[in-house]
LOMARMI-60155 format. One line per 2 residues: number of its first residue (from 1); their letters; for each residue x, y, z of N, C-alpha, C. Coordinates in steps of 0.1 Angstrom, whole numbers, plus 5000, padded with zeros to 4 digits. Last residue first. Example, Ala and Ser with C-alpha at 12.3 -4.5 7.8 and 13.67 -1.06 7.14 Angstrom:
2
2 = SA = 5128:4978:5071:5137:4989:5071:5129:5000:5079 | 5132:4943:5078:5123:4955:5078:5132:4967:5078
***
This chain:
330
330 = XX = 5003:5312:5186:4991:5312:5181:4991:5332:5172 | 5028:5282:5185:5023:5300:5184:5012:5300:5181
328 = XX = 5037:5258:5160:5036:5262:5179:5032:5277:5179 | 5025:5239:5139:5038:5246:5139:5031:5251:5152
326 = XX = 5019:5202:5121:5020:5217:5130:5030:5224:5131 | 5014:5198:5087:5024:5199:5098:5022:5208:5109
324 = XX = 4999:5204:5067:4990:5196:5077:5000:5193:5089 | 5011:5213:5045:5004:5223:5053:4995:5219:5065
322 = XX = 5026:5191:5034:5031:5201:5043:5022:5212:5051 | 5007:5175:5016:5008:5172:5034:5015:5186:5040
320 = XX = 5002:5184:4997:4995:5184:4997:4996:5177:5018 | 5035:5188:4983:5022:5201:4987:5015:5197:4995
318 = XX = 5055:5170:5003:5046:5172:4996:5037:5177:4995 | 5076:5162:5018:5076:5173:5010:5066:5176:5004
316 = XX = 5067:5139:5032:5069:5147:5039:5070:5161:5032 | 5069:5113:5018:5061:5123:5010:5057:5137:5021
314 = XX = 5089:5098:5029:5093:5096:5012:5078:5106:5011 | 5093:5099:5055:5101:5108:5052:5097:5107:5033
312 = XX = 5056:5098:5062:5065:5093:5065:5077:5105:5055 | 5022:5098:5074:5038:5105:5070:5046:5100:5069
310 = XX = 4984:5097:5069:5004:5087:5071:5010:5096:5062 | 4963:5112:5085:4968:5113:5073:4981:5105:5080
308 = XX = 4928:5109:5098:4941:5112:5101:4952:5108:5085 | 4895:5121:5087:4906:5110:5089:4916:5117:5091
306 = XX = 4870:5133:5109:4882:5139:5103:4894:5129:5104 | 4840:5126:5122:4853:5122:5124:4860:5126:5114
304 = XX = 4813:5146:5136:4822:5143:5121:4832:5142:5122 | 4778:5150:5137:4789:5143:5146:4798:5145:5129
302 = XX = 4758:5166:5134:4760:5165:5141:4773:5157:5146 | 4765:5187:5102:4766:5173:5107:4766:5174:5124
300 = XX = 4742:5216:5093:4752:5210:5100:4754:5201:5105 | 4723:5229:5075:4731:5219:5069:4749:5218:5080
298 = XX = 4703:5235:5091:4701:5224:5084:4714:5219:5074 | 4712:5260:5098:4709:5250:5108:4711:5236:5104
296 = XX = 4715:5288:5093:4711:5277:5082:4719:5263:5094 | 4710:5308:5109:4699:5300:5111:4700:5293:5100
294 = XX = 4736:5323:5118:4729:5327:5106:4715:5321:5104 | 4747:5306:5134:4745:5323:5137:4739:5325:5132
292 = XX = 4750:5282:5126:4743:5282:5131:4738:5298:5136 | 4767:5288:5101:4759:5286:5101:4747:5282:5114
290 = XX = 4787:5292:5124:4784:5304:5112:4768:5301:5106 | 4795:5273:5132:4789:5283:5143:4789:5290:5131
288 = XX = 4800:5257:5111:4788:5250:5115:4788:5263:5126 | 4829:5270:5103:4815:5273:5091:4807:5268:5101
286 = XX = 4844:5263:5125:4838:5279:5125:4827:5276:5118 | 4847:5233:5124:4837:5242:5136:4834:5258:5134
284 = XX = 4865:5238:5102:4850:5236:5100:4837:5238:5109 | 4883:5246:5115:4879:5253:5107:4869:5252:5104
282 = XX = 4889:5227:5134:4886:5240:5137:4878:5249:5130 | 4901:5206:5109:4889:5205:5120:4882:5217:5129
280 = XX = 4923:5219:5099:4908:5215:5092:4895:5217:5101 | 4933:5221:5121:4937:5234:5118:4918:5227:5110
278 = XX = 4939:5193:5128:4935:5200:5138:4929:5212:5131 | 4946:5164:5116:4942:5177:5109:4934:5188:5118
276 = XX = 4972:5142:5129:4954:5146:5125:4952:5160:5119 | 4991:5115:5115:4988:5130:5113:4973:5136:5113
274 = XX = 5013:5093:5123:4999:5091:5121:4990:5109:5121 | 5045:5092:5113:5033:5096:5121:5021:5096:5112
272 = XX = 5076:5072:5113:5057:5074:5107:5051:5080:5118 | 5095:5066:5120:5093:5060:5109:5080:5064:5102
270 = XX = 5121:5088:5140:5108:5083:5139:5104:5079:5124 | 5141:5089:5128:5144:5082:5147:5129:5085:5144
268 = XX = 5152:5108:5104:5153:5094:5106:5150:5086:5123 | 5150:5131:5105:5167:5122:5111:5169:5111:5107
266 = XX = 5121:5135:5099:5134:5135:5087:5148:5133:5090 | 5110:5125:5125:5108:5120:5113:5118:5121:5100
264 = XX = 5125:5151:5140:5126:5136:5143:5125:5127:5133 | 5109:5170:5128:5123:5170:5130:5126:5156:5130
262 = XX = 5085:5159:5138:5090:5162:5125:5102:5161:5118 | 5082:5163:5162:5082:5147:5160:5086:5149:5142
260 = XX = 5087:5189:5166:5099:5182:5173:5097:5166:5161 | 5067:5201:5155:5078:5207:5152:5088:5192:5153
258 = XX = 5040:5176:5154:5047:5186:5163:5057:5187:5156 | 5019:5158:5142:5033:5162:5136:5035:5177:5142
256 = XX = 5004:5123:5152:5003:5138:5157:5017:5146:5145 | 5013:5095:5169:5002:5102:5162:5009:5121:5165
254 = XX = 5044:5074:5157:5037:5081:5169:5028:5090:5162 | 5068:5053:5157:5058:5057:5148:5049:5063:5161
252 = XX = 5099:5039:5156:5094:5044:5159:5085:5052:5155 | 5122:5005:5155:5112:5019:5147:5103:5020:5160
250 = XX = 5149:5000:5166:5135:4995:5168:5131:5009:5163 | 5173:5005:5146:5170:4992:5145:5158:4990:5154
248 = XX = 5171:5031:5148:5173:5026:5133:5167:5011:5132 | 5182:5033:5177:5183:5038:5164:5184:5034:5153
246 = XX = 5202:5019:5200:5192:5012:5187:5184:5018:5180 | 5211:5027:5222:5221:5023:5208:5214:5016:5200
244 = XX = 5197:5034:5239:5203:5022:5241:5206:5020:5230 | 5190:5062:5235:5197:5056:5247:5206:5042:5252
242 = XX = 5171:5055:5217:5187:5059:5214:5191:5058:5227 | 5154:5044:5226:5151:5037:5219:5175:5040:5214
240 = XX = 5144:5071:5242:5148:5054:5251:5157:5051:5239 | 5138:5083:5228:5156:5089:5238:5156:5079:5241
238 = XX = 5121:5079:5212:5129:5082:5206:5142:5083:5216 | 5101:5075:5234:5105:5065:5230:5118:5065:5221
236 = XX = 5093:5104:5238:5099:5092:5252:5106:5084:5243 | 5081:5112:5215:5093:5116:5218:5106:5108:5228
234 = XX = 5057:5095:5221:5066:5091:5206:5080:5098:5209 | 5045:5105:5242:5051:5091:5243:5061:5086:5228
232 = XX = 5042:5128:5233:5051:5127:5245:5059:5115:5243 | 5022:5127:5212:5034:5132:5211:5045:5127:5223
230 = XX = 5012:5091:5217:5008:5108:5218:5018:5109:5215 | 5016:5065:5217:5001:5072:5209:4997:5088:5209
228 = XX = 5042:5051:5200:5034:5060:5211:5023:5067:5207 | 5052:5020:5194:5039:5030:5188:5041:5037:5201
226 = XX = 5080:5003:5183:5070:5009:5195:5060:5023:5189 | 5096:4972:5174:5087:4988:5172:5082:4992:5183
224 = XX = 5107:4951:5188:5112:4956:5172:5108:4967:5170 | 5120:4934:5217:5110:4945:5208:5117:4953:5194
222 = XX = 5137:4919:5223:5133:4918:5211:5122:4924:5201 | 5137:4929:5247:5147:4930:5244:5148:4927:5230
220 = XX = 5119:4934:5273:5115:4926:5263:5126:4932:5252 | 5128:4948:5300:5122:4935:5300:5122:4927:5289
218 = XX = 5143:4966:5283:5153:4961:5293:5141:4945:5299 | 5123:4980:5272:5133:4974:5264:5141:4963:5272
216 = XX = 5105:4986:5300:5102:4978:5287:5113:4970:5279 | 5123:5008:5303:5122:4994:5310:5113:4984:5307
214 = XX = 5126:5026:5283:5135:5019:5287:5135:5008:5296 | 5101:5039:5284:5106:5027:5274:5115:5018:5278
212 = XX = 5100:5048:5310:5088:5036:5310:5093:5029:5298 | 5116:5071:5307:5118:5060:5313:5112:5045:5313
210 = XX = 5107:5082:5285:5117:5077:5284:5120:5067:5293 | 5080:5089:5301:5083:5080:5291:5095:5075:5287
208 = XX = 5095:5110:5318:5086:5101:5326:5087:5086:5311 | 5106:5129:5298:5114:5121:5309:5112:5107:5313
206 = XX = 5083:5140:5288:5092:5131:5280:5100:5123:5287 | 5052:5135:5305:5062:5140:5303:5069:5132:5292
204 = XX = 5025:5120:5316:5026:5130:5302:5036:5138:5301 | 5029:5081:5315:5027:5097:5316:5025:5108:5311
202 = XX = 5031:5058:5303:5042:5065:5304:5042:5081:5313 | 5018:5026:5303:5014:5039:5308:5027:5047:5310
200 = XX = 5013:5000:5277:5027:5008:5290:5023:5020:5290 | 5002:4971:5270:5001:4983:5266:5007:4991:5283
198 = XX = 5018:4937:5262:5004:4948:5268:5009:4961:5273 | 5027:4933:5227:5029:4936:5243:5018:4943:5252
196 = XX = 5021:4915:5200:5016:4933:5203:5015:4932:5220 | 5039:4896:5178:5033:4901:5192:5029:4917:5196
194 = XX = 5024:4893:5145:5032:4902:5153:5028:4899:5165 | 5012:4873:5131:5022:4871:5134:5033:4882:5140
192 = XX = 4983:4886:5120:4983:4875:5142:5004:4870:5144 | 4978:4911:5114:4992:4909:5116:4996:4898:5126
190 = XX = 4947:4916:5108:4951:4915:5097:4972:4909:5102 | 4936:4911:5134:4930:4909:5124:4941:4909:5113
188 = XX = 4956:4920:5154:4952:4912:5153:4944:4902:5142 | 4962:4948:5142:4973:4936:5144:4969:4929:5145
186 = XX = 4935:4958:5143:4945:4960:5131:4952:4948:5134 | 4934:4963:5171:4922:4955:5164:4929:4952:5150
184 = XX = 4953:4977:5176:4953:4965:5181:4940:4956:5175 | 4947:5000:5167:4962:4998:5163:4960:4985:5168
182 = XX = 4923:5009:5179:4925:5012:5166:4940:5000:5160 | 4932:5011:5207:4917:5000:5198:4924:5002:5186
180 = XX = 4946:5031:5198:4952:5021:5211:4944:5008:5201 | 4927:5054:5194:4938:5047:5189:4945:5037:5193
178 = XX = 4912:5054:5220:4902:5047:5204:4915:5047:5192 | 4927:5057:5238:4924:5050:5237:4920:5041:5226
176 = XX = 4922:5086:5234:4938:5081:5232:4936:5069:5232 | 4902:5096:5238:4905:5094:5226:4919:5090:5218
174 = XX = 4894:5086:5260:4883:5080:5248:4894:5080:5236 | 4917:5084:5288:4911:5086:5276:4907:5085:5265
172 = XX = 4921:5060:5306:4905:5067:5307:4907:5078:5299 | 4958:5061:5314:4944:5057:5315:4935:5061:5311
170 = XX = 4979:5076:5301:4974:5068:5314:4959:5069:5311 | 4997:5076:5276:5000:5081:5287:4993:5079:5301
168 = XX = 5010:5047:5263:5001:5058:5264:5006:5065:5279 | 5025:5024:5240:5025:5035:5252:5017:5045:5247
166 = XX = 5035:4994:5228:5026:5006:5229:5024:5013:5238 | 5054:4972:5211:5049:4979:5226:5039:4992:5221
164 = XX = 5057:4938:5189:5059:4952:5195:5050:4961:5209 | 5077:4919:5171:5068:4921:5185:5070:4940:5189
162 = XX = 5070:4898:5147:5079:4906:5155:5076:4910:5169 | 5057:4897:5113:5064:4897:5122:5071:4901:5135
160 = XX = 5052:4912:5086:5041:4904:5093:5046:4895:5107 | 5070:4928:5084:5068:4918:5072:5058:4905:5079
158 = XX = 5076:4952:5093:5079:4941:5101:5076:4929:5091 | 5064:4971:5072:5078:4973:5079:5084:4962:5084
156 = XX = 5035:4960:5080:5045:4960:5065:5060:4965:5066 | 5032:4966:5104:5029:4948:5097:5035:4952:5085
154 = XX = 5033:4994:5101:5047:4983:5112:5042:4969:5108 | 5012:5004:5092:5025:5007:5087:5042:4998:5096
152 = XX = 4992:4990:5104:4995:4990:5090:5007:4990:5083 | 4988:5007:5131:4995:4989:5128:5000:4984:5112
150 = XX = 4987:5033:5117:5003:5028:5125:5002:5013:5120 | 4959:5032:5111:4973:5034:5101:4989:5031:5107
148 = XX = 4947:5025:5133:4950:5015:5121:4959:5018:5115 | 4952:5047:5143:4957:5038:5153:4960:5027:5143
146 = XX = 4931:5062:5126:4944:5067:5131:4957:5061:5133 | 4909:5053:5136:4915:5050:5118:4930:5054:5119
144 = XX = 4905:5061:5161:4905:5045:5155:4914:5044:5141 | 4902:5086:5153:4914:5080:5163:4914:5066:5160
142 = XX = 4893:5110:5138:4889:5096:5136:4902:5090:5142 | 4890:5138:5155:4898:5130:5148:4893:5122:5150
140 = XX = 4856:5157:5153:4869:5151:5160:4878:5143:5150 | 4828:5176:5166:4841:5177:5156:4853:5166:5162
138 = XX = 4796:5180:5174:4810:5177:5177:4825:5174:5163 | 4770:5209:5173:4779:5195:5170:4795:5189:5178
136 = XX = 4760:5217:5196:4751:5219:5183:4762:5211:5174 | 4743:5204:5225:4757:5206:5216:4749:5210:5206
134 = XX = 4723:5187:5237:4724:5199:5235:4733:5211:5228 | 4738:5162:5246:4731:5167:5248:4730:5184:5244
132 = XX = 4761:5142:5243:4757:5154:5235:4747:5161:5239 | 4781:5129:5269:4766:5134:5271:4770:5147:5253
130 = XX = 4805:5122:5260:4797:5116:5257:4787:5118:5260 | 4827:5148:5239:4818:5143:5250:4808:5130:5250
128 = XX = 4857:5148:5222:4842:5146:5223:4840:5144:5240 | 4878:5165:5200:4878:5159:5213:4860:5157:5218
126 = XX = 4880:5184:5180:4892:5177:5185:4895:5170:5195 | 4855:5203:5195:4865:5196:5181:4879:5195:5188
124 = XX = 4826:5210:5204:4834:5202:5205:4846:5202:5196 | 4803:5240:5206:4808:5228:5195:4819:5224:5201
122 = XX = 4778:5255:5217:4787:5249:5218:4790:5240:5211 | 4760:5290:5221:4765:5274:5217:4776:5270:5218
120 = XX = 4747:5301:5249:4758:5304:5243:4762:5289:5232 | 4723:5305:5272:4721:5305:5263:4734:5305:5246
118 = XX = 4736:5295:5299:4733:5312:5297:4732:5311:5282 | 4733:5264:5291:4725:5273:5300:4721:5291:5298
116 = XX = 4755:5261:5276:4743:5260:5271:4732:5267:5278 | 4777:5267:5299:4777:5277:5285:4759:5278:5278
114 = XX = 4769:5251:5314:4771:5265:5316:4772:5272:5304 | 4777:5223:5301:4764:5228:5303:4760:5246:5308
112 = XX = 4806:5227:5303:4801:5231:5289:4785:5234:5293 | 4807:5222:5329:4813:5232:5330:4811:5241:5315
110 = XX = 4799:5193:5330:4792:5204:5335:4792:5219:5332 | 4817:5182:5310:4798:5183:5308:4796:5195:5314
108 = XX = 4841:5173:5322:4841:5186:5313:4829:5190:5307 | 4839:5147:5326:4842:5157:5339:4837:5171:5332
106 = XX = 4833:5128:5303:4828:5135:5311:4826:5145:5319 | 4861:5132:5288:4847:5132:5277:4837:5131:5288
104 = XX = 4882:5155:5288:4875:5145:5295:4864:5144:5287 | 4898:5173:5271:4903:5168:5281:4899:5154:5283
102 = XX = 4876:5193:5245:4878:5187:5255:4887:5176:5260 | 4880:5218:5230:4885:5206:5229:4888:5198:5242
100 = XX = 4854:5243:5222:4866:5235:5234:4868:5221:5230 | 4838:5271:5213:4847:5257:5207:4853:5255:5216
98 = XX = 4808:5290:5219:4818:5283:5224:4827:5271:5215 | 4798:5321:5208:4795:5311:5205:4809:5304:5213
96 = XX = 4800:5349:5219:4787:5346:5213:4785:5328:5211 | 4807:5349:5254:4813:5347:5242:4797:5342:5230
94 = XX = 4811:5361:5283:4797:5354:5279:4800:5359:5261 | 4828:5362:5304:4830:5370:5291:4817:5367:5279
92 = XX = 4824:5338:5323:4820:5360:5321:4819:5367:5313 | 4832:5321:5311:4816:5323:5309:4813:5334:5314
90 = XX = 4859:5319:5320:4855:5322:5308:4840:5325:5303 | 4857:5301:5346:4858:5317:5344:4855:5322:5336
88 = XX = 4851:5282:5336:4838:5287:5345:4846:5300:5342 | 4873:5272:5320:4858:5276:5316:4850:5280:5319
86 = XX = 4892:5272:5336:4892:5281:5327:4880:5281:5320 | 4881:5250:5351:4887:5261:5359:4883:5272:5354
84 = XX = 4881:5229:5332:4871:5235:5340:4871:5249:5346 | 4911:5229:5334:4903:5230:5320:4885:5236:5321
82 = XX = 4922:5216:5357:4927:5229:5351:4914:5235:5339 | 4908:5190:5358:4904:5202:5368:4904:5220:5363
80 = XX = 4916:5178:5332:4903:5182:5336:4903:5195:5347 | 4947:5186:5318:4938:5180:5329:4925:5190:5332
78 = XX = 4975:5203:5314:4965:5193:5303:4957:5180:5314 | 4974:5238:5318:4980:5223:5320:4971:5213:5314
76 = XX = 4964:5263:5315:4978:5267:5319:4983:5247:5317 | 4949:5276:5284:4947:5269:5295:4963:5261:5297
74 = XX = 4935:5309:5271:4947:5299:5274:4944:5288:5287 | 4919:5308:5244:4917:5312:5256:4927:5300:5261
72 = XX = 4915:5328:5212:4927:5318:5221:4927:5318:5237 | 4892:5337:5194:4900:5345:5210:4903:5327:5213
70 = XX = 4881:5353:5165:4883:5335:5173:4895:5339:5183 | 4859:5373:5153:4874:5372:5161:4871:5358:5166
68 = XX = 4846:5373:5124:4846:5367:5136:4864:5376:5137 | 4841:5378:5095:4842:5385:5097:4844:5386:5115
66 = XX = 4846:5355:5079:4830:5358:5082:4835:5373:5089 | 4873:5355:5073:4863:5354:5062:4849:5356:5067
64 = XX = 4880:5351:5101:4884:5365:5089:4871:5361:5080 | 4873:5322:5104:4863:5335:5112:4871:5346:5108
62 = XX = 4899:5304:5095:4882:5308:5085:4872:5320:5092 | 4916:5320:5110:4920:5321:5100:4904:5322:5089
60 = XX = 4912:5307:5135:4911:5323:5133:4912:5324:5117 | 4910:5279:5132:4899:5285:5132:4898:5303:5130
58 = XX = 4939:5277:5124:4929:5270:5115:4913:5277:5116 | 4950:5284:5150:4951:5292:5136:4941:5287:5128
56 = XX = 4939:5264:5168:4930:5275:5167:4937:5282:5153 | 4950:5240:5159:4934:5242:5157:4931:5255:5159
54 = XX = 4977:5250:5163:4977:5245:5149:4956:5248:5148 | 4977:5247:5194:4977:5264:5187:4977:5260:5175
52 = XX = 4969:5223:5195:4961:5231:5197:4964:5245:5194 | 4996:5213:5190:4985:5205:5182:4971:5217:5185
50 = XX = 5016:5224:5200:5014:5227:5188:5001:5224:5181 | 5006:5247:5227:5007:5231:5223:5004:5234:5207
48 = XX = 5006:5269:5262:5009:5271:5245:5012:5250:5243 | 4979:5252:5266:4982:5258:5250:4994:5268:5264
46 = XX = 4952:5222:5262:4963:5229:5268:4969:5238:5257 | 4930:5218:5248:4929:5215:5263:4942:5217:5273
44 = XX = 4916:5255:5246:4922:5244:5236:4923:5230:5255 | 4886:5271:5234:4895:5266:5247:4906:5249:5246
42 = XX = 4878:5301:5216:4882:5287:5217:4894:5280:5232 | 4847:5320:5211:4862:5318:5222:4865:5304:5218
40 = XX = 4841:5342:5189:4841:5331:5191:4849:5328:5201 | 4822:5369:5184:4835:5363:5194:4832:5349:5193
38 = XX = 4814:5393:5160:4807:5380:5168:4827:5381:5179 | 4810:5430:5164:4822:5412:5161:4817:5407:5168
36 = XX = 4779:5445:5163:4792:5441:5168:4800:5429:5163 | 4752:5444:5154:4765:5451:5142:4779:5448:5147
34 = XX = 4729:5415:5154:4742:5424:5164:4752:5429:5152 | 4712:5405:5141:4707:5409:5150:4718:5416:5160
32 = XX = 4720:5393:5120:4711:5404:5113:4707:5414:5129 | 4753:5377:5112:4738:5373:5123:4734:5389:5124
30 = XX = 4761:5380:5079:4760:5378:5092:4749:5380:5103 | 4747:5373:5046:4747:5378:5058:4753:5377:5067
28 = XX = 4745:5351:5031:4752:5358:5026:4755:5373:5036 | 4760:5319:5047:4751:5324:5038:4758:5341:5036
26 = XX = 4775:5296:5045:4782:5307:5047:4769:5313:5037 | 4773:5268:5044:4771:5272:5058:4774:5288:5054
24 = XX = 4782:5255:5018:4766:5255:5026:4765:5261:5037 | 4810:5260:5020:4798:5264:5011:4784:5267:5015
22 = XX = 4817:5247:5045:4821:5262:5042:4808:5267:5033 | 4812:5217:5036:4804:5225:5043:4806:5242:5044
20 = XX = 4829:5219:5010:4813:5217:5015:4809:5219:5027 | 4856:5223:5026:4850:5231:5013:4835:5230:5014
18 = XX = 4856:5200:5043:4852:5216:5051:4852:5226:5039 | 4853:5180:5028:4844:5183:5033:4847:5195:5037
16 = XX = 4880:5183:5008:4867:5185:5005:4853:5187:5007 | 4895:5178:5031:4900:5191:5029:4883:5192:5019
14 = XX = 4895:5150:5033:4890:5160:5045:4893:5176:5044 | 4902:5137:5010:4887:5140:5011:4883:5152:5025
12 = XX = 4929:5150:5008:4920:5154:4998:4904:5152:5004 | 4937:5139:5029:4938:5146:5031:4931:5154:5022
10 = XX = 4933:5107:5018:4928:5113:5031:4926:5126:5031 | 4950:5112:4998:4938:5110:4995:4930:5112:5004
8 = XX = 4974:5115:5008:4966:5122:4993:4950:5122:4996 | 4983:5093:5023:4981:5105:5027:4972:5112:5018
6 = XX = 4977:5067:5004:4972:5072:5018:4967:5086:5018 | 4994:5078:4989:4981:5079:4980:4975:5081:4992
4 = XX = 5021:5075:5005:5017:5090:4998:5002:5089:4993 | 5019:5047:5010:5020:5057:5024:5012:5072:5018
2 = XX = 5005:5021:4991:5016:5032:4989:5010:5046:4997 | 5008:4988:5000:5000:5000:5000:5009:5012:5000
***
């Protein structure tokens, strides 16, 4: 299977839905009932973070074209409590419309039901709830499809052979998880000649992970690959992996394309990222709060997984991926 049509094509169809919906959603008015700038606030689940200062340029960028401010509302750490925190405060500023990428796909209900309450909408991206209730959509990476593209890409590297590890950072999240599912439903079904190791909680530092690789490697010594499912854990694994003078010889493949995992990718010390489209995905939460400003209502998907795109170093240059690379700043 050739990595670049992958990407192409993925990237082609998720770049043609937020064309379509842009279209359908952008009537020819703004909302007839306030001359002031809408406000969009966006609350990433941590920032400054490439992957979330990449969603909000994506969304400031389409709210120019309506004529929005999209407000970067900073959140200081990457956990529920912190994230709440910044949202109850944030509902002073009582924002015409809400985007948050939620943390927790429960803890983070209440703190969104505030918004729905003082009457303010809310859309999801880049992260789901599982009460919808009341949402006016959700937006997210297809993390399952995501997780498949790694096992894909290591049953054909590995030649249907081998053994490999997986690291997350800890527990109980949907959507770190639904790649995890994603990459392990894959191996088994289509790679029963790879061992796939039970799955290693690293945390959410690089340190903390490098550590958790390296004792892994030090248990299972014939590990051939390692998937991290986040940035952290793809970076951990790169210092383990060279720490012990094996560079080259256990691949490394991780979701996401941070500055760093990029870098990394064209040294050569990572083999493949699994690449979501944060900037798309934002963007299209503007058109559906556009169209819900405007009361074309009817043409907004309640739910919409955005496939993830395969990198590697042979189409890294390529018009049609480079602009799907994060970059840090907002």
């Amino acid at each position: 299977m050739n990595t670049s049509r992958i990407g192409l094509a993925a990237c082609a169809a998720a770049l043609a839905l937020a064309t379509a919906c842009s279209a359908s959603a952008a009537p020819k008015t703004a909302p007839a009932e306030t001359s002031r700038t809408v406000v969009i606030d966006y609350v990433p689940g941590v920032s400054p973070f490439p992957y979330f200062d990449t969603a909000y340029r994506g969304a400031a960028e389409q709210g120019k074209k309506y004529g929005y401010q999209v407000k970067y509302v900073p959140v200081s750490a990457y956990d529920a409590t912190t994230q709440n925190t910044v949202l109850n405060a944030e509902l002073a500023s009582h924002p015409d419309f809400l985007l948050v990428s939620p943390v927790d796909d429960v803890s983070l209900r209440p703190a969104v039901q505030r918004y729905i309450d003082a009457g303010i909408p809310v859309i999801t991206v880049g992260g789901t709830l599982k009460d919808t209730t009341g949402l006016v959509a959700q937006i997210a990476t297809d993390n399952y499809q995501g997780g498949k593209l790694v096992a894909e890409h290591f049953g054909r590297q590995l030649g249907g052979k081998g053994t490999v590890a997986v690291l997350n950072i800890a527990p109980g999240s949907s959507t770190v998880d639904d790649r995890v599912k994603g990459f392990n439903d894959t191996m088994r079904a289509n790679f029963p000649g790879i061992t796939v190791l039970k799955e290693q909680y690293g945390g959410a530092t690089v340190p903390s992970n490098q550590q958790a690789v390296r004792g892994l490697l030090l248990a299972h010594p014939e590990t051939n690959a390692v998937f991290g499912a986040t940035e952290v854990n793809g970076e951990g694994a790169i210092a383990a992996v060279a720490a012990v003078g094996k560079t080259g010889q256990i691949q490394v493949a991780a979701f996401d394309a941070s500055p760093e995992e990029v870098k990394q990718l064209r040294a050569g010390k990572i083999s493949f990222l699994s690449v979501s489209q944060p900037g798309n995905q934002a963007a299209l939460a503007v058109d559906f709060a556009h169209a819900y400003l405007t009361g074309d209502k009817a043409s907004i998907k309640p739910s919409t997984l955005v496939p993830n795109v395969g990198v590697t170093k042979d189409n890294i240059d390529d018009p049609a991926i480079t602009p799907l690379l994060y970059t840090s700043g907002s």
